[in-house]
N, C-alpha and C positions, 0 to 999 in steps of 0.2 A: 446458394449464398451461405458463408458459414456465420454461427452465432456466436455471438460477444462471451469471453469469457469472463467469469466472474469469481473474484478471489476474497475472501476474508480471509486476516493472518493477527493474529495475536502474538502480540512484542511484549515482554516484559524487560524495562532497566535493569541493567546491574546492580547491584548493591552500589559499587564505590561510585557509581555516576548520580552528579547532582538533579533533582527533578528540571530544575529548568533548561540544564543544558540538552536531556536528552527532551525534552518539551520543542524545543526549537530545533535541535538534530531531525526530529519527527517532523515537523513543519515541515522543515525544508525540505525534505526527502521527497513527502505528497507534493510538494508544489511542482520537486525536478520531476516527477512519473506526470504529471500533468501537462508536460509539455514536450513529454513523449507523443510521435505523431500516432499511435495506437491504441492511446492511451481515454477511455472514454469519462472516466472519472479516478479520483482518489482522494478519500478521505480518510484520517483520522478521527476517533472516539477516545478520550480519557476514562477508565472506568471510575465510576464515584468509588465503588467502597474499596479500591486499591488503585490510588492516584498513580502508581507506577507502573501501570498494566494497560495498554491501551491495544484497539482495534482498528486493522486500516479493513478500508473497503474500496478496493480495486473491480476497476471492470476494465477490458479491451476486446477490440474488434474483433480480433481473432486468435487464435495459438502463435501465429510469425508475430504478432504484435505482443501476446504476453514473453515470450521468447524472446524477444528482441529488449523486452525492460529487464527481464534477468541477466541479458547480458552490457546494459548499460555500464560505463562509466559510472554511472550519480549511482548506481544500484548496487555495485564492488565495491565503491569507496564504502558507503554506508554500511553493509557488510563487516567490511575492514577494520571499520571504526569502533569494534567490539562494544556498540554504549548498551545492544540489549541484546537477548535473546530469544531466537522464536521458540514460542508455547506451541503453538500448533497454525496449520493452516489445511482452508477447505475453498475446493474449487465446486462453483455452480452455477445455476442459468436464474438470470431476472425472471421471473414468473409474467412481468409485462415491462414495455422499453418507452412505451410510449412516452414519458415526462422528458424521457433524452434528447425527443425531434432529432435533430439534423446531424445528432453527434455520433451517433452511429453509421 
């Protein structure tokens, strides 16, 4: 059985993008990877002491599932839509799954 892979990626906004529109650009994006079928969670983090710097946290079932959100539709557009850019991103394993039950 292979194991879920796990992604944190740090986005920071553009200067000329307004906080709320890329606030909601962000929204939307975790909610489209959440209904990707591979898709076991994603969420967004605002950081406090730089409102325009936020963390998503991704997890999926496997590599054809994280591969498969890279090449989405909802995941080019967003891409495309230059509101931020990535700071960095780390791939790693949950230490325990267990709170996820069935989603795995």
């Amino acid at each position: 059985m292979s194991r879920p892979i796990s992604l944190t990626a740090v986005l920071r906004l553009k200067p000329d993008i307004a906080l709320q529109q890329g606030m909601t650009a962000i929204a939307a994006f975790c909610s489209d990877m959440r209904s990707e079928p591979g898709c076991c969670f994603a969420h967004a983090m605002q950081q406090n002491d730089d409102p325009y710097r936020f963390i998503l946290w991704e997890q999926y079932h496997d590599s054809e599932a994280q591969q498969a959100h890279f090449l989405a539709p909802h995941t080019q557009a967003f891409i495309a839509s230059g509101l931020t850019e990535l700071v960095s991103v780390s791939e790693g394993q949950l230490i325990s799954t267990d709170y996820l039950g069935d989603k795995l």
